[in-house]
N, C-alpha and C positions, 0 to 999 in steps of 0.2 A: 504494500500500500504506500502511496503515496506520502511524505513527510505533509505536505501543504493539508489532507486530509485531517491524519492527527494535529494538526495546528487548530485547522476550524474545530474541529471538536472539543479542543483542549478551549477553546475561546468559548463554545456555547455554553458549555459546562459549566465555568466560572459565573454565565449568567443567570441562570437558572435558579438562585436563591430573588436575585431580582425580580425575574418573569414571575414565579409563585406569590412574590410579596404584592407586584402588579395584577395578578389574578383574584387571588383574596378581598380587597381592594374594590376592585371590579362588582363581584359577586356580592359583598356585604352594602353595597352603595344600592339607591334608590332605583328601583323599573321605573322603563317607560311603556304606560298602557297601551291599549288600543285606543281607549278613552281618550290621554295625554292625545296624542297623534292626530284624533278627529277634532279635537280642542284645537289645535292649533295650525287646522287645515293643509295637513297634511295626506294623511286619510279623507276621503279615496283615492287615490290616484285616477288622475281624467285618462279612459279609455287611450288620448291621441299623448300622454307621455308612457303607455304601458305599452311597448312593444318589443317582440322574443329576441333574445341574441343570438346574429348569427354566426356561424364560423370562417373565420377568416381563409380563404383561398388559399392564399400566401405564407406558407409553415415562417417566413421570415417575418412577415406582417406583425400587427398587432393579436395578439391570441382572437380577440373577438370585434367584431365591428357594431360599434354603437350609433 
């Protein structure tokens, strides 16, 4: 294996007490409802901005065309 491999791993590792304190964090903080989201006219989404993603042609392209 690669030296550059065990590098990034050795680096993700080290962050991983971070990422868990950022997840905890995350999870113990406030939801946002469906309610929230209708309240603030976000919900529903209008028909003419809901449209499927497609796949990009181009493997060098963008992954998806928006």
């Amino acid at each position: 294996m690669n030296r550059g491999y065990f590098n990034v791993l050795s680096l993700l590792l080290r962050e991983e007490p971070a990422q868990a304190a950022l997840l905890d964090d995350v999870c113990e903080g406030p939801l946002i409802t469906v309610t929230d989201l209708t309240t603030e006219g976000v919900l529903p989404v209008p028909s003419e901005s809901a449209k499927p993603l497609k796949a990009a042609s181009d493997a060098g392209a963008a992954l998806f065309d928006l």
